[in-house]
LUMNUBA-259721 format. One record per residue: chain; residue in three letters; residue number from 1; x, y, z of N, C-alpha, C in turn. Coordinates in Angstrom, 2 decimals, decimal comma, m for minus. Example, Ala and Ser with C-alpha at 12.3 -4.5 7.8 and 13.67 -1.06 7.14 Angstrom:
BEGIN
<chain: A&res: ALA&n: 1&n_xx: 13,19&n_yy: m5,69&n_zz: 7,80&ca_xx: 12,30&ca_yy: m4,50&ca_zz: 7,80&c_xx: 13,20&c_yy: m3,30&c_zz: 7,80> $
<chain: A&res: SER&n: 2&n_xx: 12,85&n_yy: m2,25&n_zz: 7,08&ca_xx: 13,67&ca_yy: m1,06&ca_zz: 7,14&c_xx: 12,90&c_yy: 0,03&c_zz: 7,87> $
//
This chain:
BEGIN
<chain: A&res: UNK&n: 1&n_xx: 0,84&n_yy: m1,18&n_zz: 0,00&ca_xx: 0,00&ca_yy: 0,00&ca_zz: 0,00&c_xx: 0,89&c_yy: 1,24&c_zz: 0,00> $
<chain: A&res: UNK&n: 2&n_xx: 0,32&n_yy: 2,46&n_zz: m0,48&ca_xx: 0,89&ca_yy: 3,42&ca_zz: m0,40&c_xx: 0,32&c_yy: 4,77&c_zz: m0,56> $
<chain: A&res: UNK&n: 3&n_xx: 0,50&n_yy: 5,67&n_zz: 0,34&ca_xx: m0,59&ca_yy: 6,96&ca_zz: 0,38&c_xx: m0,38&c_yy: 7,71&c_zz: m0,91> $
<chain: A&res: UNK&n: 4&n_xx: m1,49&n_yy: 8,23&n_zz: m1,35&ca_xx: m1,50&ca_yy: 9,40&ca_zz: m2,38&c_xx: m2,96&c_yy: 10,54&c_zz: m1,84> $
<chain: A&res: UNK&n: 5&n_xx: m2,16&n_yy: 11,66&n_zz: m1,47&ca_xx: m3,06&ca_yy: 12,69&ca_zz: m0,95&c_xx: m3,53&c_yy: 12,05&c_zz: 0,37> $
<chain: A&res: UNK&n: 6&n_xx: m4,93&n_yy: 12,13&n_zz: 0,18&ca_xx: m6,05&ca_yy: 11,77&ca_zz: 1,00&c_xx: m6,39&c_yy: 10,47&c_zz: 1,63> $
<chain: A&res: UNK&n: 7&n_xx: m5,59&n_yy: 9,78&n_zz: 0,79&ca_xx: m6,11&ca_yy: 8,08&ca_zz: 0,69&c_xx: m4,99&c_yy: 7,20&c_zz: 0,27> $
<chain: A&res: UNK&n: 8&n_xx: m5,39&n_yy: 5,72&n_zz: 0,70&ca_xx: m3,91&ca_yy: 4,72&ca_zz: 0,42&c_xx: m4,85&c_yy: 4,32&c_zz: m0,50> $
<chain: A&res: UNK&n: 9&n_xx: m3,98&n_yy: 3,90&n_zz: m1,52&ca_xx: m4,11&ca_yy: 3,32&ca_zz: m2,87&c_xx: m3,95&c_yy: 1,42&c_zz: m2,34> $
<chain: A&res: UNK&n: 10&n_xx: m4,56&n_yy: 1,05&n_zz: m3,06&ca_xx: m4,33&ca_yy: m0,83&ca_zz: m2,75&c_xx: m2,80&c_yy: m1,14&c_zz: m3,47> $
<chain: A&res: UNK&n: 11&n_xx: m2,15&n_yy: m2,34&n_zz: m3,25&ca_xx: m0,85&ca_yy: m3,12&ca_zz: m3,71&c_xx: m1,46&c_yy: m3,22&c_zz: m4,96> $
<chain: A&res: UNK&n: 12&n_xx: m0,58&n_yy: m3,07&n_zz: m6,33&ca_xx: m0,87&ca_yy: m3,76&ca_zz: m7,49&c_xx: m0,16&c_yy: m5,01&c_zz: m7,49> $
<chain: A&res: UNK&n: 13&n_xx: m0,93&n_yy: m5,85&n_zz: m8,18&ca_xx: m0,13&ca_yy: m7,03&ca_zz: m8,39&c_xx: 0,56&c_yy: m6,90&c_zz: m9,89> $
<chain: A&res: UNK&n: 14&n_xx: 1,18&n_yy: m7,28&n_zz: m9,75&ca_xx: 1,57&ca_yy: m8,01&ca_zz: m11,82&c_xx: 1,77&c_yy: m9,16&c_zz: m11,91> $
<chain: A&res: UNK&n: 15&n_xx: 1,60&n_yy: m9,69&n_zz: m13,26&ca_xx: 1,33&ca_yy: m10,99&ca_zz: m13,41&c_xx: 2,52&c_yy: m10,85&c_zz: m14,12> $
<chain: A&res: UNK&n: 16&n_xx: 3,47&n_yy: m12,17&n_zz: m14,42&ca_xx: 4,19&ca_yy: m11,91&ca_zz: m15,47&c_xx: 4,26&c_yy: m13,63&c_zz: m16,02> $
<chain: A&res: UNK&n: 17&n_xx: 3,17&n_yy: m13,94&n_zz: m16,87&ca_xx: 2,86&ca_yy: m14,67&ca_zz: m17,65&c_xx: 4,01&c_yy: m15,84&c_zz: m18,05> $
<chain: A&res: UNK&n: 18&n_xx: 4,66&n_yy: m14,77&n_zz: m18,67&ca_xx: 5,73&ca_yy: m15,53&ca_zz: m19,46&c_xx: 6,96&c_yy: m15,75&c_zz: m18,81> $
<chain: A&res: UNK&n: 19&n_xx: 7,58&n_yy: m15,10&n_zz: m17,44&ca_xx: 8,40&ca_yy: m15,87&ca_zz: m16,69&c_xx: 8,32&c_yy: m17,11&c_zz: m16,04> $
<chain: A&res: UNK&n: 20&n_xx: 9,06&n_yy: m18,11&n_zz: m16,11&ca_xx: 9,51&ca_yy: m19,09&ca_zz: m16,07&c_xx: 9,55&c_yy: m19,41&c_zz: m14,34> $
<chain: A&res: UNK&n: 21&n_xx: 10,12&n_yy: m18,61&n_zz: m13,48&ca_xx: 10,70&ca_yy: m18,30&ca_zz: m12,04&c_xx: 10,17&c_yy: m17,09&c_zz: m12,03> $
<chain: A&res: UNK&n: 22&n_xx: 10,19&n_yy: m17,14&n_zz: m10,35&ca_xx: 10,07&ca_yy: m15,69&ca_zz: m9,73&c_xx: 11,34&c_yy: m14,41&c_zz: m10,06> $
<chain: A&res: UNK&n: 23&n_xx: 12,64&n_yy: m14,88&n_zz: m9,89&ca_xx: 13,56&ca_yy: m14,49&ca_zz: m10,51&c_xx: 13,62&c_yy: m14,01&c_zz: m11,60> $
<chain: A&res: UNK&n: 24&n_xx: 13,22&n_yy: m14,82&n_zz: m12,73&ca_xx: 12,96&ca_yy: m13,92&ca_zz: m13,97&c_xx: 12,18&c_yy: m12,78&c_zz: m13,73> $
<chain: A&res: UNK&n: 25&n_xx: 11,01&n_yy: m13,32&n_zz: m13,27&ca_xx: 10,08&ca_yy: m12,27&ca_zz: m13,26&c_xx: 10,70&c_yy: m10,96&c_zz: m12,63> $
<chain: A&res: UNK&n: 26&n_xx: 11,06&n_yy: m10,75&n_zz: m11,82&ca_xx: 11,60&ca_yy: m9,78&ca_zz: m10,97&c_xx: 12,86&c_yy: m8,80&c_zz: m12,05> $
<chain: A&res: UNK&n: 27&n_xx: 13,68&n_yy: m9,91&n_zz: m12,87&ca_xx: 14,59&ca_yy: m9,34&ca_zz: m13,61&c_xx: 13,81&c_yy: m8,74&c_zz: m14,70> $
<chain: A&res: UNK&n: 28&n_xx: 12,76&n_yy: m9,31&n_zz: m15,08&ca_xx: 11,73&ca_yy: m8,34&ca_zz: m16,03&c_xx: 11,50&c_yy: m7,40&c_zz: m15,46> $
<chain: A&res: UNK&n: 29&n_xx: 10,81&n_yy: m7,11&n_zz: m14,72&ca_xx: 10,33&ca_yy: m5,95&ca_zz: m13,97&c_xx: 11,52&c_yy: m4,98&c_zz: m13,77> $
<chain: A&res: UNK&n: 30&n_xx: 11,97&n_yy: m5,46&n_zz: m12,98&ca_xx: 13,49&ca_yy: m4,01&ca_zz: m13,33&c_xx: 13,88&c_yy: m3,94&c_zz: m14,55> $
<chain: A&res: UNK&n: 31&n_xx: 13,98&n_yy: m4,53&n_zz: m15,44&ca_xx: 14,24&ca_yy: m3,86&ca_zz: m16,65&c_xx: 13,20&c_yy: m3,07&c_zz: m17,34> $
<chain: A&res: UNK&n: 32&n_xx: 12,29&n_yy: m3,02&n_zz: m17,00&ca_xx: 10,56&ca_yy: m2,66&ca_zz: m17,26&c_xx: 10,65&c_yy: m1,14&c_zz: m16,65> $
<chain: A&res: UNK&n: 33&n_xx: 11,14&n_yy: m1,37&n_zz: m15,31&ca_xx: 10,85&ca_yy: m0,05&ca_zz: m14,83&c_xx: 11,86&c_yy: 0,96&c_zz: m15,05> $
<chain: A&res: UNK&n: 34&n_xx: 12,97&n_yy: 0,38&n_zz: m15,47&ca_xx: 13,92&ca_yy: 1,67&ca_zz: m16,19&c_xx: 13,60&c_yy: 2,79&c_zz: m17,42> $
<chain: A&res: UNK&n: 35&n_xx: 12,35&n_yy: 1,69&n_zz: m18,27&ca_xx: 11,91&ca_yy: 2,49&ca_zz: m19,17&c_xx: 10,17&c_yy: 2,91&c_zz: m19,09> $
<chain: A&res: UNK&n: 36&n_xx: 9,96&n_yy: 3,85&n_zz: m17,74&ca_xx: 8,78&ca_yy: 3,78&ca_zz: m17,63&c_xx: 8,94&c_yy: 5,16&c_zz: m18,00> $
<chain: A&res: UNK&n: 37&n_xx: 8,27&n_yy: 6,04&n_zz: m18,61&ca_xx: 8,04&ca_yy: 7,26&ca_zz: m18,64&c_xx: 7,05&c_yy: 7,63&c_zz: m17,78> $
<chain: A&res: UNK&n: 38&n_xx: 7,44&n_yy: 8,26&n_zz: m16,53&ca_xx: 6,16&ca_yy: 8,69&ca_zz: m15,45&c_xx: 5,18&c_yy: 9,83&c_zz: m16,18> $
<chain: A&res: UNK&n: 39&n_xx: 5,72&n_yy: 10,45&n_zz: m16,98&ca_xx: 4,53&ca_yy: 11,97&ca_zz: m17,42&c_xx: 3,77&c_yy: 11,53&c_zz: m18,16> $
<chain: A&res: UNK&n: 40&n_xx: 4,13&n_yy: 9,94&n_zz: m18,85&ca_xx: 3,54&ca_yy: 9,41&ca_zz: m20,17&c_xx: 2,62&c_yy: 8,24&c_zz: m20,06> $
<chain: A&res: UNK&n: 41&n_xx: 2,17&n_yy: 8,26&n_zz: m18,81&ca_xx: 1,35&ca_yy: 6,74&ca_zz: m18,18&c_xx: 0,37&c_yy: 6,90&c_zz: m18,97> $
<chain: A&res: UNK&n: 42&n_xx: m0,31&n_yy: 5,46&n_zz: m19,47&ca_xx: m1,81&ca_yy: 5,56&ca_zz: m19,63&c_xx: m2,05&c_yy: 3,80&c_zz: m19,21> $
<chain: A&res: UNK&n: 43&n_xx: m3,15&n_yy: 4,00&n_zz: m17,81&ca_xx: m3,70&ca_yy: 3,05&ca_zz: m16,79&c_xx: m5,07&c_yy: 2,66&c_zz: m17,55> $
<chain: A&res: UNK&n: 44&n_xx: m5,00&n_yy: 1,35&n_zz: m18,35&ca_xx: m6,43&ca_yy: 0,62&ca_zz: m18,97&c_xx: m6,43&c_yy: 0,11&c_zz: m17,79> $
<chain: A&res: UNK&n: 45&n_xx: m7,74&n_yy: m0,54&n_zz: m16,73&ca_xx: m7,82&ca_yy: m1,66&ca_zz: m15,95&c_xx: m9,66&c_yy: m2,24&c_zz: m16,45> $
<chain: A&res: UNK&n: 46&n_xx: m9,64&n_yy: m3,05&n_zz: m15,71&ca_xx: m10,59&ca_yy: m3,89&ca_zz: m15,86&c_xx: m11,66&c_yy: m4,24&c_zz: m14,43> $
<chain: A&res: UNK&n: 47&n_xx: m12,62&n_yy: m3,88&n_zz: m14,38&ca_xx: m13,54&ca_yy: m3,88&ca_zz: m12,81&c_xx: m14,00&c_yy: m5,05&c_zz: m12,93> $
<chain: A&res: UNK&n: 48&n_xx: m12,85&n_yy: m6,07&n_zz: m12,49&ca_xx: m13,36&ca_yy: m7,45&ca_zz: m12,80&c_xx: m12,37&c_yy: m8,36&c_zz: m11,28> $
<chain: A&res: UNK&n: 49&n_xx: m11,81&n_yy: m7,65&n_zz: m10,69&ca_xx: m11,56&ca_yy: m8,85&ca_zz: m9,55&c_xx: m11,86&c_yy: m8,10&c_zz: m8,12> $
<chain: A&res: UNK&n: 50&n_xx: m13,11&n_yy: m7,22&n_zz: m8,02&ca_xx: m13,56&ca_yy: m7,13&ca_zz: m6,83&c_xx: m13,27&c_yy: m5,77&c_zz: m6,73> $
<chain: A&res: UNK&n: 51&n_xx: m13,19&n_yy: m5,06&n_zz: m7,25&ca_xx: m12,40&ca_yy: m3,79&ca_zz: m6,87&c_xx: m13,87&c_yy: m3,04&c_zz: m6,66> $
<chain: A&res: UNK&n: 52&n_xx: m13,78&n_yy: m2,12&n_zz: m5,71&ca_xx: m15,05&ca_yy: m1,49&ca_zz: m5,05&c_xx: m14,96&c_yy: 0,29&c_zz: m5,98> $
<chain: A&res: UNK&n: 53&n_xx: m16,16&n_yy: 0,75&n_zz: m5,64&ca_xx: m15,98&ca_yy: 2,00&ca_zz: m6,32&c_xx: m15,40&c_yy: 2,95&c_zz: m4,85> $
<chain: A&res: UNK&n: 54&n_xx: m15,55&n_yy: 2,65&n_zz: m3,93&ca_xx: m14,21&ca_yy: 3,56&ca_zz: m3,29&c_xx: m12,96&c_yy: 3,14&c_zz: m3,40> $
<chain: A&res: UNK&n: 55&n_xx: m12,36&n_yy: 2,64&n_zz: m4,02&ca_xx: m10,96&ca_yy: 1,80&ca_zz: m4,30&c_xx: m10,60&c_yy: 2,13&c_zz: m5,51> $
<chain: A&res: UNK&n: 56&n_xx: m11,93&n_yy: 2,63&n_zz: m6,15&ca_xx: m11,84&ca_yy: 3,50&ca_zz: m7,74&c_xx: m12,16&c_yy: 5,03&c_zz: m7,54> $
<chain: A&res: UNK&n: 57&n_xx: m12,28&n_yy: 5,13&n_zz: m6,68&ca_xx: m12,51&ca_yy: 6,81&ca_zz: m6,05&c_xx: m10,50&c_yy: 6,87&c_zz: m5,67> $
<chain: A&res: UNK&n: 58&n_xx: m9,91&n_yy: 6,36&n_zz: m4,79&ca_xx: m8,99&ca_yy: 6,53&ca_zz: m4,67&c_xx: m7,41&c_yy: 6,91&c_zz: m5,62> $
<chain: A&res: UNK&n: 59&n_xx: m8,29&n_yy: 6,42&n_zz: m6,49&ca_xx: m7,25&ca_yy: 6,72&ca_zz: m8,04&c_xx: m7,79&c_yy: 7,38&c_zz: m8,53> $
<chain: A&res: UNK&n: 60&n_xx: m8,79&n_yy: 8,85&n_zz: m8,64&ca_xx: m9,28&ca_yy: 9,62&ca_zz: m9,00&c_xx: m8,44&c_yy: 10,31&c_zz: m8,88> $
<chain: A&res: UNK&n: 61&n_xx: m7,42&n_yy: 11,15&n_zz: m7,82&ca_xx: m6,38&ca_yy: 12,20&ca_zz: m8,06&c_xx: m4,90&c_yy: 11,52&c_zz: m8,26> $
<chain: A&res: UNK&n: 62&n_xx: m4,84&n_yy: 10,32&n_zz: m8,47&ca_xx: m3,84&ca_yy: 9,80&ca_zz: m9,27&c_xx: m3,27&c_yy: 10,37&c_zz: m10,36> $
<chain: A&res: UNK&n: 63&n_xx: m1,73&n_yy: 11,36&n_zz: m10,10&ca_xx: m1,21&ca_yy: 11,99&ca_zz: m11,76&c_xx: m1,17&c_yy: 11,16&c_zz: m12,66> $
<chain: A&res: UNK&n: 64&n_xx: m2,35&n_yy: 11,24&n_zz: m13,00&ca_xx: m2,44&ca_yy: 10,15&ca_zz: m14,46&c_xx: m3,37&c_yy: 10,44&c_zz: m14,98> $
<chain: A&res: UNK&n: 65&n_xx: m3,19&n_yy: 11,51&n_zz: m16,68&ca_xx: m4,24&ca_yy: 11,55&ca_zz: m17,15&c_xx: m5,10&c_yy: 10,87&c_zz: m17,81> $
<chain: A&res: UNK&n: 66&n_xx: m4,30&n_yy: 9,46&n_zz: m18,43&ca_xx: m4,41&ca_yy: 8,26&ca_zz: m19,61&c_xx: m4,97&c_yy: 7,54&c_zz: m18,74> $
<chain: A&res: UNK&n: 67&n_xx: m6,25&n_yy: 7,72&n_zz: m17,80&ca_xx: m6,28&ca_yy: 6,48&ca_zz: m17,31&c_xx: m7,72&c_yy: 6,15&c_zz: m17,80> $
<chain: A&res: UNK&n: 68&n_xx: m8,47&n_yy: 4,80&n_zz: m17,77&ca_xx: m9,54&ca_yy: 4,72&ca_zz: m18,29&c_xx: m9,84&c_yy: 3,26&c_zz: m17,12> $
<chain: A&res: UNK&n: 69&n_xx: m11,16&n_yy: 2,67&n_zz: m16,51&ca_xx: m11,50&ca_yy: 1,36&ca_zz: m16,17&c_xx: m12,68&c_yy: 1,44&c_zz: m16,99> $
<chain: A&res: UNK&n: 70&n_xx: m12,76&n_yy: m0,11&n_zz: m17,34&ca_xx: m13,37&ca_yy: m0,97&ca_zz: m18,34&c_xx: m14,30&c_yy: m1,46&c_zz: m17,58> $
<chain: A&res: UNK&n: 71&n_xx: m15,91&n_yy: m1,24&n_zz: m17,49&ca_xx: m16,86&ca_yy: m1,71&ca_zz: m16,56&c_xx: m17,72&c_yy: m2,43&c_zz: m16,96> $
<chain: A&res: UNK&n: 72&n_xx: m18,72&n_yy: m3,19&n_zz: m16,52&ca_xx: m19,52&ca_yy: m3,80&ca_zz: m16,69&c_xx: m21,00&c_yy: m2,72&c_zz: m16,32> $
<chain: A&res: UNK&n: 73&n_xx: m20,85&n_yy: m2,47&n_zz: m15,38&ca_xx: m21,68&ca_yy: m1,51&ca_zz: m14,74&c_xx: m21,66&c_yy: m0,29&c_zz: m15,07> $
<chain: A&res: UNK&n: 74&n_xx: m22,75&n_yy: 0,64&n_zz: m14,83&ca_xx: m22,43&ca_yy: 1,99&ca_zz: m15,14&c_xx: m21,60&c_yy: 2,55&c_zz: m13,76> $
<chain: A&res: UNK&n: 75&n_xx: m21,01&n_yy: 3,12&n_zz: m14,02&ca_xx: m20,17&ca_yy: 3,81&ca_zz: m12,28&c_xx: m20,55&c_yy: 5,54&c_zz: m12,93> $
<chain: A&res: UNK&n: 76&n_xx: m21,08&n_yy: 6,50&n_zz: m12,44&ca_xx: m21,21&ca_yy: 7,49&ca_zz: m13,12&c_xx: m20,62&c_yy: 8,85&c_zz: m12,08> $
<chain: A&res: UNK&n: 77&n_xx: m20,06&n_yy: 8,03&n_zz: m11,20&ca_xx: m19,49&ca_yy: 8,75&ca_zz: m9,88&c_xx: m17,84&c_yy: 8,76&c_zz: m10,35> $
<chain: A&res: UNK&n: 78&n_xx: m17,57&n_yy: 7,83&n_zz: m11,06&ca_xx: m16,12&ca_yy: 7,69&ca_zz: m11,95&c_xx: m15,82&c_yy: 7,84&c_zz: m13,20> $
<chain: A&res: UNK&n: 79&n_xx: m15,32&n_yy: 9,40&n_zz: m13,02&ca_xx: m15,50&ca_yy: 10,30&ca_zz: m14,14&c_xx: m14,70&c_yy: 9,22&c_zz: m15,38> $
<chain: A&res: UNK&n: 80&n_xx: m13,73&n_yy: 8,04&n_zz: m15,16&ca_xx: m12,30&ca_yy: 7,83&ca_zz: m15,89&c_xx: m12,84&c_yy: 6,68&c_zz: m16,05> $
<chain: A&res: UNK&n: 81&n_xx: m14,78&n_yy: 6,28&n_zz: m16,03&ca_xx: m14,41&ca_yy: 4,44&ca_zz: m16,41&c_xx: m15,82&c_yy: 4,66&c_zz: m18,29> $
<chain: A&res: UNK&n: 82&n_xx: m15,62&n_yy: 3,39&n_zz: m18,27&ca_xx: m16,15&ca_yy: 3,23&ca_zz: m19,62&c_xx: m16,93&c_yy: 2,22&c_zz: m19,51> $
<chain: A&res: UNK&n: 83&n_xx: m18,08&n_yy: 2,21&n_zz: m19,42&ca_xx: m19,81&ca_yy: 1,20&ca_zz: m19,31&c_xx: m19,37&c_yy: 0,39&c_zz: m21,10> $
<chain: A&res: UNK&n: 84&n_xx: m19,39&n_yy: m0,37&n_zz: m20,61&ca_xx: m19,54&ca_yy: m1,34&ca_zz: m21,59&c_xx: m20,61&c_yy: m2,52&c_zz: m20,99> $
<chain: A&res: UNK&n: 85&n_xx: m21,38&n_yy: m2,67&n_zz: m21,85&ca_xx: m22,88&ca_yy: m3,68&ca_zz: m21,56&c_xx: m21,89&c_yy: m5,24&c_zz: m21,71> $
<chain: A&res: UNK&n: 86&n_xx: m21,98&n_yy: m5,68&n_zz: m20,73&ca_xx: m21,83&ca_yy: m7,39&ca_zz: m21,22&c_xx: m22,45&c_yy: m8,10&c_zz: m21,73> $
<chain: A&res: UNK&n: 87&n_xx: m21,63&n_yy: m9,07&n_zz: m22,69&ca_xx: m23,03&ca_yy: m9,79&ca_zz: m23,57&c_xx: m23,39&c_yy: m11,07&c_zz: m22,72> $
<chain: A&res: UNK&n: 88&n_xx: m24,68&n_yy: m11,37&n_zz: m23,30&ca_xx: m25,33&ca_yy: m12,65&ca_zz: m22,81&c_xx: m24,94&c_yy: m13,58&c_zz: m22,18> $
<chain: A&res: UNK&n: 89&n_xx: m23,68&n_yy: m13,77&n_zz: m23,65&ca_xx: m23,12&ca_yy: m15,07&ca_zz: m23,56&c_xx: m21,93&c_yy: m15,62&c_zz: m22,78> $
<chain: A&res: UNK&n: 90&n_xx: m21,74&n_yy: m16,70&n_zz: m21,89&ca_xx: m20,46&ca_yy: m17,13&ca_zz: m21,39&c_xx: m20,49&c_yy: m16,71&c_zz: m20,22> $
<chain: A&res: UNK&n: 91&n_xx: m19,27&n_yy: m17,27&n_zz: m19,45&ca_xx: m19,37&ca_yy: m16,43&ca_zz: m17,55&c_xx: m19,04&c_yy: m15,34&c_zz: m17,82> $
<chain: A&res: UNK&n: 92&n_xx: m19,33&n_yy: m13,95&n_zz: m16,84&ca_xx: m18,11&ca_yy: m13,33&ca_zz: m16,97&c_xx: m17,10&c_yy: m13,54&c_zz: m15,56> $
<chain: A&res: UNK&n: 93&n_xx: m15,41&n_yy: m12,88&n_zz: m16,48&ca_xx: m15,17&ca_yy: m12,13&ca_zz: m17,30&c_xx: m14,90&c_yy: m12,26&c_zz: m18,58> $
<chain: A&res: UNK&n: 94&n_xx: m15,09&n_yy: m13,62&n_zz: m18,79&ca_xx: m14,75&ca_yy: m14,57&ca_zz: m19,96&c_xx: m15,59&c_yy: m14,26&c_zz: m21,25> $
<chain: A&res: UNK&n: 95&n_xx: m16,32&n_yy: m13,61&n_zz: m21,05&ca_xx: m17,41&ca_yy: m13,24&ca_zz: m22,28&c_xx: m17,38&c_yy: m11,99&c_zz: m22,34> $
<chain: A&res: UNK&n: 96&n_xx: m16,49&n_yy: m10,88&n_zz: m21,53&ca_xx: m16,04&ca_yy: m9,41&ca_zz: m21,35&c_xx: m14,23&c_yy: m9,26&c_zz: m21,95> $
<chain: A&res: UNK&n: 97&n_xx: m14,12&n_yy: m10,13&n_zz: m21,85&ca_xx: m12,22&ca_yy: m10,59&ca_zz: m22,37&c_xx: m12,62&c_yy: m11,29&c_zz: m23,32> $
<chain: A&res: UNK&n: 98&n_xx: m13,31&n_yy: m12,34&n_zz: m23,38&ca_xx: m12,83&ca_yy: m13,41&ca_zz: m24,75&c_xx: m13,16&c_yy: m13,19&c_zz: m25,81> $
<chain: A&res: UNK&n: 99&n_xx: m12,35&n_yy: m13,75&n_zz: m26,64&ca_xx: m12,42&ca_yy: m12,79&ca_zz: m28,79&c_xx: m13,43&c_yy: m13,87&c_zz: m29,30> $
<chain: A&res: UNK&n: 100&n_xx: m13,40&n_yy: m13,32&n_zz: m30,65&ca_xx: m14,61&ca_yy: m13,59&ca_zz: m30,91&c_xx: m13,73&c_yy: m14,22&c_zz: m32,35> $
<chain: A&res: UNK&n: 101&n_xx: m14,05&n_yy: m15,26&n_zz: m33,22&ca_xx: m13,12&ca_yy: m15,59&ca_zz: m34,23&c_xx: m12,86&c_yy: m15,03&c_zz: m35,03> $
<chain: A&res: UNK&n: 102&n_xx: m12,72&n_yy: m13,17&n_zz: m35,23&ca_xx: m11,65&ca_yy: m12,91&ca_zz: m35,80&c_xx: m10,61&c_yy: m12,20&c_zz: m35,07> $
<chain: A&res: UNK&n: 103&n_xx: m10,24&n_yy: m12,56&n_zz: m33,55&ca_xx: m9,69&ca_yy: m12,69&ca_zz: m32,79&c_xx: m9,71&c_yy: m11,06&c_zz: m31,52> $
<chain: A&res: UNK&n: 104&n_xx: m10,81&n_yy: m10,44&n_zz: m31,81&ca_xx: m11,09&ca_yy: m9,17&ca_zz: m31,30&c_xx: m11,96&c_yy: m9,76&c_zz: m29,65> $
<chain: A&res: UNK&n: 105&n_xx: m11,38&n_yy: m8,78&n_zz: m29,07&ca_xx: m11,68&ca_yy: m8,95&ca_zz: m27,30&c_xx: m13,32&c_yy: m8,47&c_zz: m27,60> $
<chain: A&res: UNK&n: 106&n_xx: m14,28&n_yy: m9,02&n_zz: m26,48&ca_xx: m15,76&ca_yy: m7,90&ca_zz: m26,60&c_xx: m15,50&c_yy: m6,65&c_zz: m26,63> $
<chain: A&res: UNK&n: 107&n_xx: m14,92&n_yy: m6,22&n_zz: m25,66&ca_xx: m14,50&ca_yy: m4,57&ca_zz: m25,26&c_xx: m14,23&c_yy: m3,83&c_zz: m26,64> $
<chain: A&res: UNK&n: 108&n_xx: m13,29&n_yy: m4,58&n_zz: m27,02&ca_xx: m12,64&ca_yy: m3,65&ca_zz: m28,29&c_xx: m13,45&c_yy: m3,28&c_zz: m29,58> $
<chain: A&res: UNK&n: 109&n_xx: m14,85&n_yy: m4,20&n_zz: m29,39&ca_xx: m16,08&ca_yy: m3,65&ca_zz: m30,69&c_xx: m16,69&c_yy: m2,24&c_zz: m30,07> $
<chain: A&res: UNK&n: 110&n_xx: m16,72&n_yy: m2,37&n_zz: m28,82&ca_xx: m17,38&ca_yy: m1,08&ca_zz: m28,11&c_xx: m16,50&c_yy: m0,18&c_zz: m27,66> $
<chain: A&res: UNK&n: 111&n_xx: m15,32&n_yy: m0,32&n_zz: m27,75&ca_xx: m14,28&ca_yy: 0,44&ca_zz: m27,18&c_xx: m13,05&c_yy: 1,04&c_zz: m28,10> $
<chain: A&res: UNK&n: 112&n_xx: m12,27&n_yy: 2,25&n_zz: m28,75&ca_xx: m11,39&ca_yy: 2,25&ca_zz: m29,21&c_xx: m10,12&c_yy: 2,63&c_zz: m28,75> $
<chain: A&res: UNK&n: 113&n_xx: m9,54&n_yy: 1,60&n_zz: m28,39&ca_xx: m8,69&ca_yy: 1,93&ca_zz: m27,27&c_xx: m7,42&c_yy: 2,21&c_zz: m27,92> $
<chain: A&res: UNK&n: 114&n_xx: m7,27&n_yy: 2,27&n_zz: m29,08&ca_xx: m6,41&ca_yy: 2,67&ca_zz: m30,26&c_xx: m6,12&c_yy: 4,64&c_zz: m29,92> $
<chain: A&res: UNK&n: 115&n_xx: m7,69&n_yy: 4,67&n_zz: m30,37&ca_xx: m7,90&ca_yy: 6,30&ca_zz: m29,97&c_xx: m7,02&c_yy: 7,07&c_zz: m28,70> $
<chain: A&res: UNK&n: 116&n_xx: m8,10&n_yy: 5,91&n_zz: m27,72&ca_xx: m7,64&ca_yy: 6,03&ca_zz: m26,42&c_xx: m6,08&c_yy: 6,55&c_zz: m26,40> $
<chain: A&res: UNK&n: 117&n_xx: m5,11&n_yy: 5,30&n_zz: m26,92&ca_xx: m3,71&ca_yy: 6,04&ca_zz: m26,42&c_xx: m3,09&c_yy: 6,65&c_zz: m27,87> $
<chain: A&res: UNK&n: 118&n_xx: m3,85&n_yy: 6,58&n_zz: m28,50&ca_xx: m3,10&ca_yy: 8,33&ca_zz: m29,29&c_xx: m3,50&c_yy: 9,41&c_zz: m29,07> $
<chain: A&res: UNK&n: 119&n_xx: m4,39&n_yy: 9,54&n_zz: m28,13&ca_xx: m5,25&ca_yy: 11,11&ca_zz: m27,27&c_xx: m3,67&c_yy: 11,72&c_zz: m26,87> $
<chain: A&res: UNK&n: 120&n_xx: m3,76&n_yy: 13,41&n_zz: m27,19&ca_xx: m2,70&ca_yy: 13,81&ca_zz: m26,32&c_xx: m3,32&c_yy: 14,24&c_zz: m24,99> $
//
């Protein structure tokens, strides 16, 4: 955890998929974070493993203008998220993530997240 302003922000986790060991992983990550540009962030997340809307209030004065969460729900109290309707089909988040066979995520028919990070 760690304070920003008013409020502690939660631990992020990262996943790192493709390391082998924890070790790797870790040697990824420092090499990751040497080339982070802090003025140049842009934060996509996903309101899909429990995260509360005061826990999304807390990253509201986060210096980060690129930031956007991907919802299921309308949140209209969170100026930075994006209502996307879930479809019918499948559990979610699996039918909110999973492509469709010409290999496009749901989000990304309703979402242009292309746009998104070429916004200045």
């Amino acid at each position: 955890m760690w304070k920003n302003g008013g409020g502690t922000i939660p631990k992020i986790v990262f996943h790192f998929n493709h390391a082998n060991t924890k070790e790797e992983a870790e040697s990824q990550w420092d090499d990751r974070k040497g080339r982070i540009k802090r003025d140049n962030l842009y934060v996509i997340m996903y309101n899909l493993d429990g995260v509360t809307e005061e826990q999304l209030h807390l990253l509201d004065d986060y210096p980060c203008n690129n930031k956007v969460v991907l919802t299921s729900k309308e949140l209209p109290d969170i100026y930075w998220s994006k209502f996307i309707k879930r479809p019918n089909t499948g559990q979610y988040p699996d039918s909110y993530l999973g492509r469709n066979i010409f290999g496009l995520r749901h989000f990304e028919k309703k979402w242009d997240y292309v746009e998104f990070l070429n916004q200045k």
